[in-house]
C-alpha positions in Angstrom: 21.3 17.6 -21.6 19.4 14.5 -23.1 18.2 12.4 -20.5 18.4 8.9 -22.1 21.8 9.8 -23.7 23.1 10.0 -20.5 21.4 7.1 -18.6 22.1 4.3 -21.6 26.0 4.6 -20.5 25.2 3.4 -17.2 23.4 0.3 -14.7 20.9 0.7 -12.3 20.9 -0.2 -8.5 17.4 0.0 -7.8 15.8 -0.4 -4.4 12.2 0.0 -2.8 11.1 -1.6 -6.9 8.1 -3.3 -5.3 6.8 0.0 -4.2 4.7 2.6 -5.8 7.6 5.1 -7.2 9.7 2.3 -7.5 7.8 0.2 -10.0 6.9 3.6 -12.0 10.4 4.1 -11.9 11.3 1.0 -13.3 8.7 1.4 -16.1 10.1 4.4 -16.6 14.2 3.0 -16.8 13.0 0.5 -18.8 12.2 2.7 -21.9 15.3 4.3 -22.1 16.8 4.6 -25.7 19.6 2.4 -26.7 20.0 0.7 -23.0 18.9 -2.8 -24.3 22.4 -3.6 -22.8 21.9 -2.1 -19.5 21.1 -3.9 -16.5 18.5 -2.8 -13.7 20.0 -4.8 -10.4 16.5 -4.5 -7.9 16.9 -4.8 -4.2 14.1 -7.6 -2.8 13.5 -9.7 -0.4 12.6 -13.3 -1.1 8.9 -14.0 -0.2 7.5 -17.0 2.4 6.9 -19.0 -0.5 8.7 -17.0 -3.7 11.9 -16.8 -4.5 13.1 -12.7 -5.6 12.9 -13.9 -9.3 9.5 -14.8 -8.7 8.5 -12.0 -7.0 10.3 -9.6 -9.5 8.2 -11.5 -12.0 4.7 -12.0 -10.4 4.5 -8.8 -8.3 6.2 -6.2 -10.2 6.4 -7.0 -13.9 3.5 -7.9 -14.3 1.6 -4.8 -13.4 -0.6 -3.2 -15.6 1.8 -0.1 -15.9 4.2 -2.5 -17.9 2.2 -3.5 -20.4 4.3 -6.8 -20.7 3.3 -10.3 -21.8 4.6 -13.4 -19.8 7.3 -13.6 -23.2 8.0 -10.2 -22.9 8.9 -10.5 -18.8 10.9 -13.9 -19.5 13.2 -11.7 -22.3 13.8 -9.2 -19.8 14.5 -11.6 -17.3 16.7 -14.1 -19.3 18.3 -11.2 -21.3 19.4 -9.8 -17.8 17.6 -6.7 -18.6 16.2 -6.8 -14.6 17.9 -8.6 -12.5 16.8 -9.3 -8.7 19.1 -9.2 -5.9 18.1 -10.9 -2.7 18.9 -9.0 0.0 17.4 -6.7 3.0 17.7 -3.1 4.0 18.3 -3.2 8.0 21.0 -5.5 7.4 25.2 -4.9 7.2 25.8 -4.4 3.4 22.2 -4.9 2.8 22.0 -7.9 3.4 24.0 -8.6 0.2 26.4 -11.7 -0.5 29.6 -11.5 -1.8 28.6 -12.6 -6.0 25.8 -10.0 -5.5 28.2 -7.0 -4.7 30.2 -8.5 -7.3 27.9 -8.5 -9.8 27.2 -4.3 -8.9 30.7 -3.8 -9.2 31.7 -5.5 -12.0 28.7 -5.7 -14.2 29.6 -2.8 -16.2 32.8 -4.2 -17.5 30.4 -7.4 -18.9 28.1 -5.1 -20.7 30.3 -2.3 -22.1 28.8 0.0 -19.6 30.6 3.3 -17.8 29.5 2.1 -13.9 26.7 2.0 -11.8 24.1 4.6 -10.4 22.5 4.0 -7.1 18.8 4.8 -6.7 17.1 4.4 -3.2 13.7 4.6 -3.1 13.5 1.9 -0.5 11.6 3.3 3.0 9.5 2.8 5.8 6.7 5.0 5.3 4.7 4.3 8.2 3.8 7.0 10.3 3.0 5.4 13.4 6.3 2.9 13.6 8.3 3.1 16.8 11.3 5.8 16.2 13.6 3.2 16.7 12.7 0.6 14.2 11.7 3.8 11.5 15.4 4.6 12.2 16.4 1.0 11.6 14.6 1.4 8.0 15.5 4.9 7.3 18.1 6.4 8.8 20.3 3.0 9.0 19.4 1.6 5.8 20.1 4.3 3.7 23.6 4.7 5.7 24.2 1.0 4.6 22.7 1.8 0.9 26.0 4.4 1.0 28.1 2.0 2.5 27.5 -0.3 -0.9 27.6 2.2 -3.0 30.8 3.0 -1.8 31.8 -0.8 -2.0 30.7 -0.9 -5.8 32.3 2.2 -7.1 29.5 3.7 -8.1 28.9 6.8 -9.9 26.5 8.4 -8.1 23.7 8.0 -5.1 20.5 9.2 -5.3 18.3 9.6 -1.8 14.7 9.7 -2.1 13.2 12.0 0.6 10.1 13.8 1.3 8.9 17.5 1.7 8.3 16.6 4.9 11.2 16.4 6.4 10.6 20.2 7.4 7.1 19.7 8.7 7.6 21.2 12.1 8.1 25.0 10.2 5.1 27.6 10.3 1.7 26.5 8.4 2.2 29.7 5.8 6.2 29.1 5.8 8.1 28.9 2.8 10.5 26.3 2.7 13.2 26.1 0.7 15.4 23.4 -1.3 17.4 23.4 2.1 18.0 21.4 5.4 16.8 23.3 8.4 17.7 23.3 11.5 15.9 21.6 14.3 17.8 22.2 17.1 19.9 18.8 17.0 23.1 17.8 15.6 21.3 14.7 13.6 24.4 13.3 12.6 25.2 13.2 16.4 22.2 11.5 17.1 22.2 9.0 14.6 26.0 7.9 15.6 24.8 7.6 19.2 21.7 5.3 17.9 24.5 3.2 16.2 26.3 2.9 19.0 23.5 2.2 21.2 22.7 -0.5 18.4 26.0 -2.2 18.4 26.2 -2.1 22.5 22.9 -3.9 22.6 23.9 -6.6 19.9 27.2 -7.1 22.0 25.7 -7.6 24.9 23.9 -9.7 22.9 26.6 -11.5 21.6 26.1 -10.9 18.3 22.5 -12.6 18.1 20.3 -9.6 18.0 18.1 -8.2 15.0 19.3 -4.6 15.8 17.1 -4.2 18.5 17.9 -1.2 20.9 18.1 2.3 20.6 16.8 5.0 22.1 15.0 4.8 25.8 11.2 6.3 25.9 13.1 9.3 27.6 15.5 10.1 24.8 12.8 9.9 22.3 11.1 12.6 24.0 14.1 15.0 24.4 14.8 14.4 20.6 11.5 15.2 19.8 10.8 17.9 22.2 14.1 20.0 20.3 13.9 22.8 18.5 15.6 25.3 16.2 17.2 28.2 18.4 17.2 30.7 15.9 13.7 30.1 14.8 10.7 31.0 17.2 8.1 30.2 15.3 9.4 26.2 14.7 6.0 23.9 16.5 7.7 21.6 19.3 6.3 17.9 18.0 6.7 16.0 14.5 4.1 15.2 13.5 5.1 11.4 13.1 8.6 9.6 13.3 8.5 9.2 9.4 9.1 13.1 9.2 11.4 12.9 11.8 13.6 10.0 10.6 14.0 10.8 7.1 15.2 14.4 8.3 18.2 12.8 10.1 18.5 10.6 7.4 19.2 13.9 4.9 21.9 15.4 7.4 23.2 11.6 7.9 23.5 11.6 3.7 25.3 14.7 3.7 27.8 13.6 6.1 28.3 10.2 5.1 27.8 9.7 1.1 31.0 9.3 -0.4 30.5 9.4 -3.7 28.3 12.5 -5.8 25.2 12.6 -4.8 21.3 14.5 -4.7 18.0 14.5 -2.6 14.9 14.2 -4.4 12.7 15.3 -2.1 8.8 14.1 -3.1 5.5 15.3 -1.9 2.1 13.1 -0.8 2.9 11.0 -4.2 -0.2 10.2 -6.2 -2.0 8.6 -9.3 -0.6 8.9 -12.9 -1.3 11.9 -14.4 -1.3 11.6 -18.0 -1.1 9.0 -20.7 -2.6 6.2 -21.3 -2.5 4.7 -17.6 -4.3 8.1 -16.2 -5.2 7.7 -12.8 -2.8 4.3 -12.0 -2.1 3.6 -8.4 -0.6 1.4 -5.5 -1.8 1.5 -2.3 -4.1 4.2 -0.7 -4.5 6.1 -3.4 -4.1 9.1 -1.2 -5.6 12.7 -2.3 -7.6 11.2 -5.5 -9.5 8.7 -3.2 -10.6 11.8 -0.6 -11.7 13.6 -4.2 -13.7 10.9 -4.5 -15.6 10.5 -1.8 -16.3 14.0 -1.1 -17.6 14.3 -4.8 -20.0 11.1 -4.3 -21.6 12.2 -1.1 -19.8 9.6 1.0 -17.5 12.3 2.9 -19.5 14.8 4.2 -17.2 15.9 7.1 -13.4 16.9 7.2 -11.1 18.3 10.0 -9.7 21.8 9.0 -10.7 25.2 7.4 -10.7 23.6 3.5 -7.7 26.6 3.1 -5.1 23.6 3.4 -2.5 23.0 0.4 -1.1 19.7 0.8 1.2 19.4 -2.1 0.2 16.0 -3.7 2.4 15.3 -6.6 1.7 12.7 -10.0 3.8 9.2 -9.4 4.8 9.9 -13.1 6.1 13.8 -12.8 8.4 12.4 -9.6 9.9 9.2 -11.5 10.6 11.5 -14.6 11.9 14.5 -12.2 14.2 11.3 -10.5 15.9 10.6 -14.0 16.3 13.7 -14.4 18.2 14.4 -11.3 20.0 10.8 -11.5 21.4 12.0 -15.2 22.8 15.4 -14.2 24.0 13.7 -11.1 26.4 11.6 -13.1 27.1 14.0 -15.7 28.7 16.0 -12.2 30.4 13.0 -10.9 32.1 12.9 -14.6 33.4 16.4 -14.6 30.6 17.7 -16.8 29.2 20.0 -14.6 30.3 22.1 -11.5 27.7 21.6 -9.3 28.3 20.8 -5.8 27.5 17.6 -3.9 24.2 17.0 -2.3 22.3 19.3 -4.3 18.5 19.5 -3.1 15.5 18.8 -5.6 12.1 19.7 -4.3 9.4 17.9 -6.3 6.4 19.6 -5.5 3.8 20.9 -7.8 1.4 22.9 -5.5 3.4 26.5 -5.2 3.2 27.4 -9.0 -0.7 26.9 -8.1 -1.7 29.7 -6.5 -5.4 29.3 -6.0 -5.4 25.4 -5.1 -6.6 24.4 -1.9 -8.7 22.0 -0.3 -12.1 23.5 -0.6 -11.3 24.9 -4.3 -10.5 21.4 -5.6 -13.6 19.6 -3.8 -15.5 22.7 -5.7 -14.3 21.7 -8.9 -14.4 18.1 -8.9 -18.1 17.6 -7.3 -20.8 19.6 -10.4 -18.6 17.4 -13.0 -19.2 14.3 -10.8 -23.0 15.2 -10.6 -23.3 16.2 -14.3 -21.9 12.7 -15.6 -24.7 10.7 -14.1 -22.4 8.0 -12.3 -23.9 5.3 -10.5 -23.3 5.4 -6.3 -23.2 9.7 -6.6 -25.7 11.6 -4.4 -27.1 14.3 -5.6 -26.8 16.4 -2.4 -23.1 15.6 -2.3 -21.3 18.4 0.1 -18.4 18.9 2.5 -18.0 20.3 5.7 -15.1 21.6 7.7 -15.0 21.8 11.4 -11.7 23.2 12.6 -12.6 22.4 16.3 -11.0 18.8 17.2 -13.5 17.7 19.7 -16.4 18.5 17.8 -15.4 17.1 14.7 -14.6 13.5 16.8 -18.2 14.2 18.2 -20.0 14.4 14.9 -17.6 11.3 13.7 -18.9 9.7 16.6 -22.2 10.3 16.5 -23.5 10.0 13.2 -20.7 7.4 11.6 -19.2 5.6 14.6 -21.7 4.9 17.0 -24.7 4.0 13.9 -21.9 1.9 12.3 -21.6 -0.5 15.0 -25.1 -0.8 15.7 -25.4 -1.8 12.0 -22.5 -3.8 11.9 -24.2 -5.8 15.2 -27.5 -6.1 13.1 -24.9 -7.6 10.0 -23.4 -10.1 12.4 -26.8 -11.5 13.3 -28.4 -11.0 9.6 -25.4 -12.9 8.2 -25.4 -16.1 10.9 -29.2 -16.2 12.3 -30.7 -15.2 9.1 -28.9 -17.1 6.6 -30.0 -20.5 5.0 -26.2 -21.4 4.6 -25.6 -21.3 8.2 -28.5 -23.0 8.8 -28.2 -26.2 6.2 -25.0 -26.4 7.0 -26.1 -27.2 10.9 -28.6 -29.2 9.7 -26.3 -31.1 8.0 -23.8 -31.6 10.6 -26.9 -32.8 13.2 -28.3 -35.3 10.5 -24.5 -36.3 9.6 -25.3 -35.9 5.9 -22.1 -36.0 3.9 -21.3 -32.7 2.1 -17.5 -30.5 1.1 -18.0 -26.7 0.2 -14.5 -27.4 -1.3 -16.1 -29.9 -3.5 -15.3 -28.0 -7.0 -11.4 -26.7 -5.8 -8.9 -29.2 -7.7 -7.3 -29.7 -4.1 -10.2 -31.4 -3.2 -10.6 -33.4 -6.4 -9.6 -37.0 -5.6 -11.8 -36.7 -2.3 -15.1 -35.3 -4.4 -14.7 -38.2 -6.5 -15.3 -39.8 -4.1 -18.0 -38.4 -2.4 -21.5 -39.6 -2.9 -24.5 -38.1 -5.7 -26.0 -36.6 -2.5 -22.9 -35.2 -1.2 -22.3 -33.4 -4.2 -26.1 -31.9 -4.5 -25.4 -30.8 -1.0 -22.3 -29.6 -1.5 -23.7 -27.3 -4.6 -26.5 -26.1 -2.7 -24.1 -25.1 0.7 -22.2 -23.0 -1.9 -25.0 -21.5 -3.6 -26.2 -20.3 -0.4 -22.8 -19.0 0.6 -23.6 -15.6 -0.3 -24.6 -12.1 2.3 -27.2 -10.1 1.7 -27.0 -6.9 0.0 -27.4 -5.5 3.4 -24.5 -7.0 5.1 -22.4 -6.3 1.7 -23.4 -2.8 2.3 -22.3 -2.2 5.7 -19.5 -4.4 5.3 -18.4 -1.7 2.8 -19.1 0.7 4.7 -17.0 -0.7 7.1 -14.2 -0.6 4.9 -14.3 3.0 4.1 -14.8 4.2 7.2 -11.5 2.0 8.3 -10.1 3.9 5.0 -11.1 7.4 5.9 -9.8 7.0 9.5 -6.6 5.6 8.4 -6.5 9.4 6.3 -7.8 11.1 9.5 -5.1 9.6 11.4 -2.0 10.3 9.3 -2.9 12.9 7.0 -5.2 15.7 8.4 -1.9 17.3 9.9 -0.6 17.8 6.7 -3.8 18.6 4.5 -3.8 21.2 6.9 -1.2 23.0 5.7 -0.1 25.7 3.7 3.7 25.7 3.7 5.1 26.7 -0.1 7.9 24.4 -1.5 10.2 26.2 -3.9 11.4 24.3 -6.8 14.1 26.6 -8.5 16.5 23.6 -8.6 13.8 21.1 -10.2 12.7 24.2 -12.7 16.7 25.0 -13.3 16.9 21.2 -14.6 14.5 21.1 -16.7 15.5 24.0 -18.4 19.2 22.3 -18.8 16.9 19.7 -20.6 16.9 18.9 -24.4 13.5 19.2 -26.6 14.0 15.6 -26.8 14.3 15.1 -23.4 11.3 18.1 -22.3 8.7 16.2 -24.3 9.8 12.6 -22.7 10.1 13.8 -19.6 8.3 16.2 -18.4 8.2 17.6 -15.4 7.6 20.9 -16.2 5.5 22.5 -12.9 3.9 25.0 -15.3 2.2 22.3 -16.9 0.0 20.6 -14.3 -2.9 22.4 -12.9 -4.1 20.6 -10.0 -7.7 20.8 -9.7 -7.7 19.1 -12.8 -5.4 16.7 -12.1 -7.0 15.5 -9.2 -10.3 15.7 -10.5 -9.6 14.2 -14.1 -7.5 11.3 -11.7 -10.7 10.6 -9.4 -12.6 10.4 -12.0 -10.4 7.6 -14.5 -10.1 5.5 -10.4 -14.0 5.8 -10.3 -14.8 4.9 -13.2 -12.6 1.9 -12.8 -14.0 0.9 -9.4 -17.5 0.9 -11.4 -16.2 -0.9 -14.1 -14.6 -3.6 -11.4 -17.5 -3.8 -9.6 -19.4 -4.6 -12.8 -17.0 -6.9 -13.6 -17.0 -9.1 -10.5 -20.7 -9.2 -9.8 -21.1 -10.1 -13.7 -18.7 -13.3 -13.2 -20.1 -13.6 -9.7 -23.2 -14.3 -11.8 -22.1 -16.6 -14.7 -20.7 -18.7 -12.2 -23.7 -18.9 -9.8 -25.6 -19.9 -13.4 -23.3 -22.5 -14.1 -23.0 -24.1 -10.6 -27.3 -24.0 -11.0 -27.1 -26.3 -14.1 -24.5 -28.9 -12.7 -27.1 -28.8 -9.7 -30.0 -29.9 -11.9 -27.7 -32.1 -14.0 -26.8 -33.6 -10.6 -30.8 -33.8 -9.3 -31.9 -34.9 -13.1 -29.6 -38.3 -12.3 -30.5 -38.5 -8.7 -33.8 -38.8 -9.2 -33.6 -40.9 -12.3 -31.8 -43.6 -10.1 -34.0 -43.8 -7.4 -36.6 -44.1 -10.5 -34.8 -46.9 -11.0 -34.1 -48.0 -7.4 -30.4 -47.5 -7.4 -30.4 -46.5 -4.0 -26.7 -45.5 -2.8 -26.2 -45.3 0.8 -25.5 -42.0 2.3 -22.7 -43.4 4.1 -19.9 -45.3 2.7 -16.4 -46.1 4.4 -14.9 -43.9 1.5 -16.9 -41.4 1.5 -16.5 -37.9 2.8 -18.3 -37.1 6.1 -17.8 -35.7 8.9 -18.3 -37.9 12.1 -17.7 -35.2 14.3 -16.8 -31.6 14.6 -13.3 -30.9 14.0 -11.4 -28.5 15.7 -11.6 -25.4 13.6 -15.3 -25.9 13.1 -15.9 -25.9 17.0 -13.6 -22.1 17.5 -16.1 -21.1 14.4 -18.7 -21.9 16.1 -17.5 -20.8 19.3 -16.7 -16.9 18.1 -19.9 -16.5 16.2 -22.2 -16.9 19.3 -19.5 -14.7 20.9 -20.2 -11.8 18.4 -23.7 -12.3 18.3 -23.8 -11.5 21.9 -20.9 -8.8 22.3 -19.4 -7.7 19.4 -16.0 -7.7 20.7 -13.9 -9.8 23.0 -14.6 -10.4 26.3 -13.6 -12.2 29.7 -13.2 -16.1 28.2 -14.9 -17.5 31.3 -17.8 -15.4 30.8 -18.2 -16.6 27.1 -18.1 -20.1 28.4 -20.6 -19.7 30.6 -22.8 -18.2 27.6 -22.2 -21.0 25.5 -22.9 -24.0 28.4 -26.0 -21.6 28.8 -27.4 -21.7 25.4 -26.8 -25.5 25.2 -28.6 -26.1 28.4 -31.8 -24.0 26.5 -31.6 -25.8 23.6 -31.5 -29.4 25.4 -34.6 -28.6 27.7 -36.2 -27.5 24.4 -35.8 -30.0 22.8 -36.8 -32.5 24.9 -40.4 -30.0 25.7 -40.9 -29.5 22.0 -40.1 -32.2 20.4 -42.4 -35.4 19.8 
């Protein structure tokens, strides 16, 4: 089977394109051979202040994965190469009009095209949403996604699931391209959640957002079921991601009326080879852990390190997903006598025996050390504490606890000891006309306007605007602890375990493959060996960070230069007219100053001396009284200091 051969005959229905796998995806579509004709319809919603062309344009196009110049996007755009649809995956239809479902449906007879394949990517994919509303997302949207497919005719539907789906079997199970049992009948449960859905809009009448659903109760039976024929199943998912998109394979199966597959991913993660090694969106997942483990910043994880979460290249999935979406079709045309709803697990990690956890941290930290980067500790190590309490202990103790101490020191360092906080209350007292907008182009006809002394003050307010590498320090350290956290909370579960994920279907396809089509796409799982991977990854997303850091601070200081030498221009004529006694007045009726405090400036004000004191929120009365407090002090000291 040739890939592209197969794909060029058909258009696209793409959704979940502004997302990770999605825009790989679409890189990926978009190099087909011969498909200059076909048409990629993506699924988007329309921004607060961007219409879905826009967005299509400035958010996904336009990523560095592309490679595409603003001509380059406008041909693809005009040519109806990519066309956005506006729409919404929790509503009926998808939130499509009628012109848009005609266009799905008709647009191959325009282009000379066979029909229409339907991808869905489109999910909610956080773990901590209420089951209801991850239902809404998942389960419900994709029964809608059907329902259009079904509307357009088209020739096949592809679901994009998870390995996870299965995540309540045995830590050392091996799970197969199959859906398990979990002791529900999912499609039962999903038809009493839409009929729970449409009571609730009834009563309603008809002006809900699909609220309703399940009671707290419910949830917890669901939750609480298991398989009866397996002992060994745990009692709890883990999240209601897992749980959703579980029901939303049995709802696909029972529903899906035209041929279709499950392309089941793993923990999806950076590119893996080419050009755009290492290319990401979002978290970064598994690389990013690499990373800070192998620079010294991680010296503590939850577990025994024996963990072998299967974390899987963005690019081996996308290819793997054309793949699948090409044999797909070629079974909906007769070619092939598979049946429906065949099962693709695209996991990498089983045809690795010796990966795990500790092995990869082992191989990625000596090549780390030996490259001399900058922010890499020499004494870079990891430990793993299996016990729960004690690992939240040591968090505690010797991140949390000095992290907020610090970040009370930063609060005070970056108010009490900084000369920008300070001028800039000088000036208010004095009423000395200044704006620290005064170079923005919003603020131009105002600046113009805005005396010689206004504008040295101005430059000077935002020459001082700057922390101190101390408070830049913690505040970083702020954000990685956030980060790690966020990886504590929704991943330790499954880095923890050490289920195997057979492939046979995924390595039976590529076989079926052409040379052609092997060397394009390859998603061959004897050709990735992890540690590498993950190491060669972390270090390309390093070495970036470095180079943005670089970067920034290198602008950060060509522009503090410049704004140094308008500032002596700006002094140079100052004093040269008061040389010449061209006094101007520091007030004029069209000049900007500010008489008095506006409101913003006063809630600033206000929540700074609140942090400074507490560090956190607390009774508003009690703040008040701290506040009226202070003032008091600094009137009576006035008045004994002063002349």
């Amino acid at each position: 089977m040739n890939i592209d051969h197969t794909l060029c005959e058909y258009n696209i229905f793409l959704t979940g394109a502004s997302g990770f796998i999605g825009t790989v995806l679409l890189q990926r579509l978009l190099r087909i051979e011969n498909s200059e004709k076909c048409t990629i319809f993506c699924l988007l919603r329309s921004g607060r202040a961007a219409t879905v062309t826009e967005r299509l344009r400035n958010e996904i196009l336009k990523a560095e994965i592309f490679e595409f110049s603003d001509a380059d996007i406008d041909a693809l755009i005009c040519q109806r190469r990519v066309v956005a649809l506006e729409g919404e995956l929790t509503e009926e239809c998808l939130g499509l009009d009628a012109k848009s479902i005609a266009q799905l449906k008709h647009s191959h007879e325009r282009n000379g095209k066979k029909g229409t394949a339907v991808i869905h990517c489109a999910a909610d994919i956080d773990f901590n949403r209420e089951l209801n509303a991850s239902m809404h997302m998942n389960a419900y949207g994709t029964y809608e996604c059907m329902a259009v497919a079904k509307e357009i005719d088209a020739h096949c539907f592809i679901h994009i699931s998870t390995l996870y789906v299965n995540a309540r079997e045995h830590c050392d199970k091996r799970i197969d391209e199959a859906i398990y049992d979990c002791g529900l009948d999912c499609v039962a449960v999903f038809d009493e959640w839409m009929q729970l859905r449409r009571r609730r809009r009834h009563d309603d009448d008809g002006g809900g957002d699909g609220g309703g659903g399940f009671d707290r109760a419910r949830i917890a039976q669901l939750q609480s079921a298991t398989s009866r024929t397996d002992a060994t199943q745990r009692a709890l998912w883990p999240n209601n991601y897992t749980f959703t998109k579980h029901v939303t394979e049995h709802v696909v199966r029972h529903y899906c009326a035209v041929p279709h597959a499950i392309v089941r991913l793993g923990i999806v993660s950076p590119v893996c080879k080419g050009p755009h090694l290492g290319w990401f969106m979002g978290n970064g997942g598994f690389v990013f852990l690499v990373i800070g483990i192998a620079t010294g910043n991680i010296k503590y994880l939850r577990g025994d390190g024996r963990g072998r979460p299967d974390f899987v290249p963005v690019d081996y999935t996308c290819d793997t997903i054309c793949g699948v979406t090409a044999a797909t079709l070629l079974r909906g045309s007769g070619s092939s006598g598979d049946s429906d709803g065949t099962i693709y697990q695209c996991g990498v990690i089983a045809n690795d025996p010796v990966f795990d956890v500790r092995s990869s941290v082992q191989h990625a930290k000596p090549i780390f050390l030996g490259l001399n980067l900058p922010y890499v500790q020499r004494n870079a190590g990891i430990h793993f504490i299996e016990n729960k309490f004690l690992f939240f202990a040591i968090e505690f103790l010797l991140y949390e606890l000095p992290l907020w101490l610090l970040s009370l020191v930063s609060c005070v360092a970056s108010t009490l000891c900084s000369w920008y906080w300070w001028v800039k209350l000088y000036y208010h007292v004095l009423d000395l006309p200044y704006d620290i907008d005064f170079l923005s182009t919003s603020s131009k006809k105002k600046n113009s306007e805005l005396t010689l002394a206004g504008q040295i003050r101005s430059l000077q307010l935002i020459l001082f605007d700057k922390p101190y590498a101390f408070v830049k320090r913690v505040r970083f350290m702020q954000r990685a602890r956030d980060k790690l956290n966020w990886f504590n909370a929704n991943y330790t579960y499954f880095v923890n375990q050490r289920w195997c994920f057979t492939h046979d279907n995924v390595k039976a396809l590529y076989a079926t493959l052409d040379e052609t089509s092997q060397r394009k796409y390859n998603f061959d799982v004897n050709s990735i060996e992890f540690n590498k991977y993950a190491c060669d990854a972390a270090l390309v997303c390093f070495k970036k960070y470095i180079g943005y850091r670089d970067t920034k601070k290198q602008s950060q200081t060509r522009y503090e230069e410049e704004l140094r030498k308008q500032l002596q221009v700006l002094r140079q004529e100052y004093t040269a007219r008061k040389q010449r006694g061209e006094d101007e007045p520091e007030h004029q009726d069209e000049c900007h100053h500010h008489d008095s405090l506006t409101q913003a400036e006063k809630i600033y004000i206000f929540n700074i001396l609140r942090k400074i004191f507490f560090m956190f929120d607390v009774d508003i009365k009690l703040s008040i009284c701290v506040v009226i407090g202070m003032i008091t002090l600094a009137i009576v000291s006035f008045f004994v200091l002063g002349p």
